[in-house]
Wavefront OBJ file of the C-alpha trace (Angstrom):
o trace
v 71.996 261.006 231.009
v 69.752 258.181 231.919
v 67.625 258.568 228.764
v 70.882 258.072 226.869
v 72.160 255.096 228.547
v 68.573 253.334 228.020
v 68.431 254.424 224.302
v 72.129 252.670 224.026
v 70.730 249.586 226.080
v 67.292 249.127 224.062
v 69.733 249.394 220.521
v 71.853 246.897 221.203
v 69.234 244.697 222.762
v 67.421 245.062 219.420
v 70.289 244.527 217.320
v 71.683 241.328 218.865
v 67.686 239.819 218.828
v 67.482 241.195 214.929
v 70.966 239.420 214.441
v 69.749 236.153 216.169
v 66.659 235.653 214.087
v 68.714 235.384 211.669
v 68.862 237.102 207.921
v 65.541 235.212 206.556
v 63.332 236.825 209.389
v 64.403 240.642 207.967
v 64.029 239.496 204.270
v 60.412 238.880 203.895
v 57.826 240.231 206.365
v 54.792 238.574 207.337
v 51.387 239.619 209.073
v 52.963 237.960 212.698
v 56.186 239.869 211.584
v 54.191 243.321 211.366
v 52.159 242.064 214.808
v 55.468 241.479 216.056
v 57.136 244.924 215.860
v 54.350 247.084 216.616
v 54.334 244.862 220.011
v 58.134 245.364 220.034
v 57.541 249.299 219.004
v 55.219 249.851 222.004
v 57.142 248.085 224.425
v 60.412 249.665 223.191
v 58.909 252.978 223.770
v 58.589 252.062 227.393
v 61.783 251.259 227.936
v 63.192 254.112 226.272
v 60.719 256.724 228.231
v 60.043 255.485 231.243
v 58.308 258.084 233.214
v 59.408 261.351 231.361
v 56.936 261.778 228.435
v 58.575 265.126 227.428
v 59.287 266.272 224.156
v 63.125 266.820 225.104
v 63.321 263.536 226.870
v 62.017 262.091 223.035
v 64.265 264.298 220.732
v 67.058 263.472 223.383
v 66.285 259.308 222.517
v 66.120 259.766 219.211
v 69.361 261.479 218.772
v 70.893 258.747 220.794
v 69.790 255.747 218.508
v 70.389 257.725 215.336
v 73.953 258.144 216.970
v 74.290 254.796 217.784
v 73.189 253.321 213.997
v 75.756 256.149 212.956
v 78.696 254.835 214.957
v 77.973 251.012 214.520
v 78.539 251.962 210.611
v 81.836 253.665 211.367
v 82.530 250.224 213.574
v 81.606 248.179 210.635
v 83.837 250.194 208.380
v 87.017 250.200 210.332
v 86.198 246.941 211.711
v 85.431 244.133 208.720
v 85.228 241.429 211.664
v 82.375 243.935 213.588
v 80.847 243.540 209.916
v 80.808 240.010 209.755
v 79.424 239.577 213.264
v 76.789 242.000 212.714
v 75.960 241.887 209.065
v 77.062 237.925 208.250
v 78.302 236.473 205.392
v 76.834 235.290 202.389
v 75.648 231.666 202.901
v 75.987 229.354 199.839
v 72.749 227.018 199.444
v 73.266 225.169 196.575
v 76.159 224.510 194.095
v 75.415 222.864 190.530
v 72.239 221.478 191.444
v 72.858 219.869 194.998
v 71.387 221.893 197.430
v 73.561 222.015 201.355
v 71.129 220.847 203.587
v 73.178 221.590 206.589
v 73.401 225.169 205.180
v 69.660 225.513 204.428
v 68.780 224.196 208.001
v 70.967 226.544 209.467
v 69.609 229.551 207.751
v 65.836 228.088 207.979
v 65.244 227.956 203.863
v 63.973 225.371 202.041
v 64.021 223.802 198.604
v 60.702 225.710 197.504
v 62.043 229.000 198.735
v 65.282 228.574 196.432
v 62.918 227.584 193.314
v 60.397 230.566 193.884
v 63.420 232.809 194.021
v 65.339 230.917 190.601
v 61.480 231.361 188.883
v 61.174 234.926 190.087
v 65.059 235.972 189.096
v 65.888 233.776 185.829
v 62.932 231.955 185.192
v 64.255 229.152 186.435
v 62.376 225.973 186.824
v 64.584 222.796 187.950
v 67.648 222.974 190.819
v 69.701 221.238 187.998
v 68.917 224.633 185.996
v 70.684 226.200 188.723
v 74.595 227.122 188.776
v 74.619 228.779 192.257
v 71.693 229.838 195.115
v 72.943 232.016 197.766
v 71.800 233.719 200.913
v 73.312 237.171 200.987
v 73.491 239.075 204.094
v 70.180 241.101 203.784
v 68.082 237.813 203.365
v 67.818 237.590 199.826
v 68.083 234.419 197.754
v 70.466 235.510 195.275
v 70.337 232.540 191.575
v 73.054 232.113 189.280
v 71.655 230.069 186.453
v 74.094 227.330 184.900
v 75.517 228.797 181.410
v 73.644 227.881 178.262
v 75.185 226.530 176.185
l 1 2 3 4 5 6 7 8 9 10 11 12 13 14 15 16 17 18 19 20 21 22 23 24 25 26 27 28 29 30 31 32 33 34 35 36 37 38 39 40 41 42 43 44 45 46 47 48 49 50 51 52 53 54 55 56 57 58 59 60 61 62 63 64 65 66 67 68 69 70 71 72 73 74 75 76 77 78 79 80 81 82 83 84 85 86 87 88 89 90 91 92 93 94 95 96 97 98 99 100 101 102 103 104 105 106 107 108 109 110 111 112 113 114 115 116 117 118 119 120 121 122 123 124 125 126 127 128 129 130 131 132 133 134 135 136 137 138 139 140 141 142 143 144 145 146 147 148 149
């Protein structure tokens, strides 16, 4: 029973620190990023084991935190709010050219991130080219170009 109360404790340790680095940090990983978890791997495995290395104690852990991801998706499906809290909400960066810099501070972008995105997406070379940048909920700079007309 202890093994399952620690694999409940380290999941929703790592899901509120996940949440807190906000969407940006999941989005696009780096070589600190990948330094990062395999440091947060190892030490994970710690807590999760403790001092029974046994092949039961391990399948018994990872059934917990596949349980666990399970019922936090049945939570975020009968619960929109537990959605929002968990997943967020689409963030909108800029709107017809003018770029929310209250927004972009919040969600740690900048200017050159929403122009790499518009070239990479629409070919898009100027903010005024630019109808609508937004940070969805997985990270992702989403560009709506303005309509051609």
């Amino acid at each position: 029973m202890e093994s399952v109360l620690r694999g409940a404790a380290v999941y929703f340790v790592i899901l509120i620190i996940v949440r807190l680095s906000g969407r940006r940090t999941m989005a696009e990983v780096t070589v600190f990023d990948l330094v990062l978890i395999l440091i947060i791997a190892e030490t994970t495995q710690q807590a999760l084991l403790g001092d029974d290395f046994s092949i039961v104690n391990a399948a018994l852990l990872i059934v917990t935190l596949f349980a666990m991801d399970i019922g936090m998706s049945y939570v975020k499906q009968y619960l929109p709010i537990a959605s929002k809290v968990l997943d967020g909400t689409p963030t909108l960066l800029l709107s017809h050219g003018k770029l929310d810099e209250r927004a972009m501070k919040r969600a740690r972008v900048d200017k050159e991130e929403i122009l790499s995105s518009a070239r990479f997406q629409m070919a898009v070379e100027r903010l005024d080219q630019i109808k609508y940048a937004v940070l969805e909920s997985d990270g992702n700079i989403s560009i709506i170009p303005v309509d051609k007309k």
